[in-house]
C-alpha positions as CSV (number, residue, x, y, z in Angstrom):
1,X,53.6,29.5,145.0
2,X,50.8,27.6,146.8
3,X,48.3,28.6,144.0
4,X,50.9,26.1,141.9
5,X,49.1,23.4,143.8
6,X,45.6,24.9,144.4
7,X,44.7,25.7,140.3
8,X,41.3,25.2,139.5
9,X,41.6,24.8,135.5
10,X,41.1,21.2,135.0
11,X,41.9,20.3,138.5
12,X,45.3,20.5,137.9
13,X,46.1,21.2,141.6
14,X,44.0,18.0,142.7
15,X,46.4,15.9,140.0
16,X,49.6,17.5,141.7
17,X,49.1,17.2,144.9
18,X,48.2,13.6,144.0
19,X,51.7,13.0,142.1
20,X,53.1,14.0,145.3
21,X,51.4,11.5,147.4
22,X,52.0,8.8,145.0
23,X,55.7,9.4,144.5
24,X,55.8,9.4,148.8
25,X,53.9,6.3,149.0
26,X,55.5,4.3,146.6
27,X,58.9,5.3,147.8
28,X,57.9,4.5,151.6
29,X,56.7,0.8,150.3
30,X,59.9,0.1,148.4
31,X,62.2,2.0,151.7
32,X,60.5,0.0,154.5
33,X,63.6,0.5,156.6
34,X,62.6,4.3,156.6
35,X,58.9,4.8,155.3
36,X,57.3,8.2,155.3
37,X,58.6,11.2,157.5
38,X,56.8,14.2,157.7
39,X,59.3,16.8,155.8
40,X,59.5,15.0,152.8
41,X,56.8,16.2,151.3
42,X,58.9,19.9,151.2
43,X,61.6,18.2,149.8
44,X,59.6,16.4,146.9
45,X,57.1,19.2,146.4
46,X,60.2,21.7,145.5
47,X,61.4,19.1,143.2
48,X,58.1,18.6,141.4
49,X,57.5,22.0,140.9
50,X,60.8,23.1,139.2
51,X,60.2,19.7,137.0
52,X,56.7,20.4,136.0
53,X,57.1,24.3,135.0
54,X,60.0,23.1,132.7
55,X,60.4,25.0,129.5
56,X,60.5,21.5,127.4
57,X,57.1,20.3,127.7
58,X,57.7,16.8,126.7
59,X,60.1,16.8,129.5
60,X,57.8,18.9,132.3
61,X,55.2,15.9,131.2
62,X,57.6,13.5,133.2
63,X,58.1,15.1,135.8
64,X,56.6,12.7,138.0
65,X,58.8,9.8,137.6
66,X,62.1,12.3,137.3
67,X,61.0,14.0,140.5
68,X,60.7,10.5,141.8
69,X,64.7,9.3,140.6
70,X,65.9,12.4,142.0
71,X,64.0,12.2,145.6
72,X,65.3,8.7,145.4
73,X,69.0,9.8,144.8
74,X,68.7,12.4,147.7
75,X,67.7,10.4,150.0
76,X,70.8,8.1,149.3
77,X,72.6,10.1,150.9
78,X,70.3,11.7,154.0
79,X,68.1,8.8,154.6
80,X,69.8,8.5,158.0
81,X,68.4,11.6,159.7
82,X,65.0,10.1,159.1
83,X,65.9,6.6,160.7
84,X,65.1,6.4,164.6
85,X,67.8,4.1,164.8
86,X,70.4,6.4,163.5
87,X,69.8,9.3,165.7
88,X,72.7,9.7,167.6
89,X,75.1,8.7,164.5
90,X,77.0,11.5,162.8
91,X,74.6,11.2,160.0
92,X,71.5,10.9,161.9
93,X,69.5,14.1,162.9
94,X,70.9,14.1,166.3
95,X,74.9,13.6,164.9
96,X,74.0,16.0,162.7
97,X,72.1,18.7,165.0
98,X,75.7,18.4,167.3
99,X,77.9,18.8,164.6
100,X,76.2,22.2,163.8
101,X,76.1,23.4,167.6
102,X,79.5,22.7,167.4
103,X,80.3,24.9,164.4
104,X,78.0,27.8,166.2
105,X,80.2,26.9,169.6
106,X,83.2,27.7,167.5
107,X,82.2,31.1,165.7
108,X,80.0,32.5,167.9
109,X,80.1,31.2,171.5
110,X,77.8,34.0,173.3
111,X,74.8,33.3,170.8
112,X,74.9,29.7,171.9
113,X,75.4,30.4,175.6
114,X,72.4,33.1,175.0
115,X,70.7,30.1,173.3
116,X,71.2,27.9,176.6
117,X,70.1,30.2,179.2
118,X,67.2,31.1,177.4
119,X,66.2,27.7,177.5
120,X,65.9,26.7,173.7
121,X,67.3,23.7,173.0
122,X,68.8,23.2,169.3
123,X,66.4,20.8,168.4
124,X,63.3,23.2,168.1
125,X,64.2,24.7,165.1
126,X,67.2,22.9,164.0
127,X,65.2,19.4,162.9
128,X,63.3,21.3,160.5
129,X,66.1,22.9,159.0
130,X,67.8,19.7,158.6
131,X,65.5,17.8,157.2
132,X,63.2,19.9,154.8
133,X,66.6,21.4,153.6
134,X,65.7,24.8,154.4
135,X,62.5,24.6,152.1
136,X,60.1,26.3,154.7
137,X,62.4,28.7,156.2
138,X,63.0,30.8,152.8
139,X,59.9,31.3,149.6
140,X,60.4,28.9,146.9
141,X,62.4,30.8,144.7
142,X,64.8,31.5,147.4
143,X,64.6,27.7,148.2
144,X,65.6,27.1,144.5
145,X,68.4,29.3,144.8
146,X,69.9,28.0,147.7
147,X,69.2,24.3,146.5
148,X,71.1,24.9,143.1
149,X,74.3,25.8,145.1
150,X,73.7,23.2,147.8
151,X,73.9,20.0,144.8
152,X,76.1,21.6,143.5
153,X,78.6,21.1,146.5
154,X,80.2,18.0,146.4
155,X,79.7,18.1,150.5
156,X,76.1,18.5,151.0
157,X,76.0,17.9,154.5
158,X,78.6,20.0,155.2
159,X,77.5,22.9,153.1
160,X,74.3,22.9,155.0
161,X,75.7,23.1,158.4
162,X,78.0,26.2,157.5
163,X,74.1,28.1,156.1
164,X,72.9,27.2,159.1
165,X,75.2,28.7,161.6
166,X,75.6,31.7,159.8
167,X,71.6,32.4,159.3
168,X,71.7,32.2,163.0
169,X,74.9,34.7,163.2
170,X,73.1,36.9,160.7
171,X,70.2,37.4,163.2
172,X,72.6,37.8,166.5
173,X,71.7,40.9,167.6
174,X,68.0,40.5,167.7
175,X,68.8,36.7,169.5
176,X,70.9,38.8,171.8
177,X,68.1,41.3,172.9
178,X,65.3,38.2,173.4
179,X,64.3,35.6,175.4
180,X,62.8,32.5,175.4
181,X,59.8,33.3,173.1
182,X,61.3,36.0,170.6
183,X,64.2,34.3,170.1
184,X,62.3,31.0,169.3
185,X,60.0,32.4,167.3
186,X,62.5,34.0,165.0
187,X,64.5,31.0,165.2
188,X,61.3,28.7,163.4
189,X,59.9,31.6,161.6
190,X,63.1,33.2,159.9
191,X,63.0,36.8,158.7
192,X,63.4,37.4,155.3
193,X,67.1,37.4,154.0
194,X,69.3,37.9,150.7
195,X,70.1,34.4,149.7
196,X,72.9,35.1,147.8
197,X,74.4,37.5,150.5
198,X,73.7,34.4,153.0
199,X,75.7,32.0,150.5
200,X,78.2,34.2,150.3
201,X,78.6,34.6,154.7
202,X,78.3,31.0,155.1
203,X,81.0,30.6,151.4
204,X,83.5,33.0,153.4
205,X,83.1,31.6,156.3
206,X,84.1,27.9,155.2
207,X,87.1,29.4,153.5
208,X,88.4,31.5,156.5
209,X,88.0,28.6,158.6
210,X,89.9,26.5,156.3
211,X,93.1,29.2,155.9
212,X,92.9,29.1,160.3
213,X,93.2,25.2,160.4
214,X,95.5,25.0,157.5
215,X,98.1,27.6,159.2
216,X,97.6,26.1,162.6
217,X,98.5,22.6,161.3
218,X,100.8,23.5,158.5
219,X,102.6,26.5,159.4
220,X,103.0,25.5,163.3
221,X,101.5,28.4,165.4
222,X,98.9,29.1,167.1
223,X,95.0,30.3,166.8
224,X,95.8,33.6,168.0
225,X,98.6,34.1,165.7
226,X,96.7,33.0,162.9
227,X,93.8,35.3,163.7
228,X,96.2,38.1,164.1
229,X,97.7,37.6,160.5
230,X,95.1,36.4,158.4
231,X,92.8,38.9,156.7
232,X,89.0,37.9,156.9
233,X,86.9,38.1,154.2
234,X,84.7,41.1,154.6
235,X,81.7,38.8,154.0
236,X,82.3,36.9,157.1
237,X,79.5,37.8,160.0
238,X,81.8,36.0,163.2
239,X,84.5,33.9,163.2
240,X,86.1,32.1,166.5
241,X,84.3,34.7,168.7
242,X,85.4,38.2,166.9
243,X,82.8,40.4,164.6
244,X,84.0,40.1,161.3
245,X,86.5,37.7,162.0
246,X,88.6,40.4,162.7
247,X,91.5,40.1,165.9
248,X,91.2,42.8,168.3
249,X,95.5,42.7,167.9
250,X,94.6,42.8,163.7
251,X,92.5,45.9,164.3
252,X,95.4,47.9,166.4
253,X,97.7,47.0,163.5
254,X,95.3,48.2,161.0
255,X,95.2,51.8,163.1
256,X,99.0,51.9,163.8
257,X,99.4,51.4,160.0
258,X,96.9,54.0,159.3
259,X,98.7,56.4,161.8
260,X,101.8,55.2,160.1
261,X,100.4,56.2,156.9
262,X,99.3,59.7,158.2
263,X,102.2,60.9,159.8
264,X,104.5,59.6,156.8
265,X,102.3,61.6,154.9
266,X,102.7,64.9,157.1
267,X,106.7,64.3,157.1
268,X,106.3,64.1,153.6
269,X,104.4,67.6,153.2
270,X,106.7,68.9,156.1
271,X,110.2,67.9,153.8
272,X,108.3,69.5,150.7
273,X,107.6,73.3,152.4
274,X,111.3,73.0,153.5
275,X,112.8,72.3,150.2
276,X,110.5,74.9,148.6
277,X,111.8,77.6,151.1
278,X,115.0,76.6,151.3
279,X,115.4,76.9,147.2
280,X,113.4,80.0,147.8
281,X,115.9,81.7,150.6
282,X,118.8,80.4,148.4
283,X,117.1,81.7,145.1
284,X,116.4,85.1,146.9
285,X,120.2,85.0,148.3
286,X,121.9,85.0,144.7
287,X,119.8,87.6,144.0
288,X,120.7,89.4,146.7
289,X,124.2,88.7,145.8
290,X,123.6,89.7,142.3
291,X,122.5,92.5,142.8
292,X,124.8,93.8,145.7
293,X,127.4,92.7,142.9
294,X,125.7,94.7,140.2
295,X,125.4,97.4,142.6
296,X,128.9,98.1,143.8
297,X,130.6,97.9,139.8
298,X,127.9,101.0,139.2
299,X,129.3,102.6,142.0
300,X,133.1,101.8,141.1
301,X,132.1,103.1,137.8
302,X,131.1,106.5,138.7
303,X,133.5,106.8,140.9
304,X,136.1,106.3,138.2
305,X,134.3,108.3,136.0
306,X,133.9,111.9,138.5
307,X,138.1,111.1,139.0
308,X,138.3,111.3,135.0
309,X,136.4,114.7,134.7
310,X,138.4,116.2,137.4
């Protein structure tokens, strides 16, 4: 994807790469309040790209000035994490770093302790994901994909937060098995995934979650009651501390039921082989009858018929 930017023909890498910079500088001149941030040049350079290699020509031609509008629209509404200022507001990087630890807290409490003890603080690997948008975690196509559901959401912010947790809860087991240098190097060098399997965990996940609150609030019991009666999705990787999402008093049902199941099963077999031999005995028993019946007229018969001749 980098040779998109490094093309020889006609120096057309040189002219990108120049777009670029002059859609970043003019925006910082016109945002003073914000100016430049290193990780906006992901965010416009993934934008450029998908502009520029549109099949309309006459529109890839202005991709420039559109890749400029859209930056400028995005940044409406995450301009905050790049403001000092704003750090420790819920929509500053900080706010916004917490509110994802929290999430994590929620669904999978002994990666985050892990996390702690190992000394890695959220920080190191969460401010790039924040504010490049995932763009150097996954290869641009990947980043495309994920992108098209993400502005697509009509809660950006929020949609990003659920990815985030569950890329980390997709990669549990290897976190579990490190310290302080694995774990941190897989944590700013991700592994490669399945996007759309991702999308789908992190989808599952927001949905599950949702069904919990809504039964805790609405239907008036309690977490573990909810866990216990609600089916997860199968997609889900953790949710409030259990594999799958799955309560440990859920799986007991699901194996009572299964036993259930089984032995209904073998009392149903059992009831057929007695039916089939008791017809069978009482098939075998008029016969028996019959011909004891049949039997004893022959006998009368001849009988009769030796008293005749004498």
């Amino acid at each position: 994807d980098l040779q998109f930017f490094l093309e020889p023909d006609k120096q057309l890498g040189q002219r990108r790469y120049a777009a670029i910079e002059r859609i970043l500088f003019v925006w910082a001149k016109l945002n003073k309040g914000v100016r430049y941030v290193q990780g906006m040049n992901e965010i416009v350079g993934t934008i450029y790209f998908v502009l520029s290699n549109d099949s309309n020509e006459e529109w890839a031609c202005e991709a420039e000035a559109d890749t400029y509008f859209l930056f400028n629209t995005l940044m409406v509404e995450m301009r905050d994490v790049f403001v000092p200022d704003l750090d420790d507001a819920d929509t500053g990087i900080q706010g916004r770093i917490a509110n994802m630890i929290a999430l994590l807290s929620l669904h999978d409490p002994e990666v985050r302790c892990h996390l702690d003890d190992s000394g890695i603080d959220p920080s190191f690997y969460s401010i790039r994901w924040l504010t490049t948008l995932l763009s150097r975690e996954f290869c641009l196509p990947d980043t495309i994909r994920l992108w098209d559901s993400m502005f697509a959401s009509t809660h950006k912010d929020n949609f990003l937060r659920y990815v985030c947790v569950t890329m980390v809860m997709i990669i549990r087991e290897t976190l579990l098995k490190g310290d302080f240098g694995s774990c941190l190097k897989l944590l700013q060098s991700y592994p490669p995934t399945d996007v759309d399997q991702l999308l789908e965990s992190s989808r599952s996940l927001w949905i599950y979650e949702s069904q919990i609150t809504l039964a805790c609030h609405k239907g008036g019991i309690s977490l573990a009651q909810a866990l216990a009666t609600i089916v997860p999705p199968a997609t889900v990787v953790m949710a409030y501390g259990l594999p799958g999402g799955v309560a440990i008093d859920q799986i007991e049902r699901m194996r009572q039921a299964k036993e259930r199941g089984l032995a209904t099963a073998r009392g149903a077999a059992r009831d057929a082989s007695v039916t089939v031999a008791t017809a069978g005995r009482g098939f075998f028993s008029k016969s028996a009858s019959f011909f004891h019946i049949f039997g004893g007229d022959r006998s009368q018969k001849n009988v009769n018929r030796n008293l005749d001749s004498s």
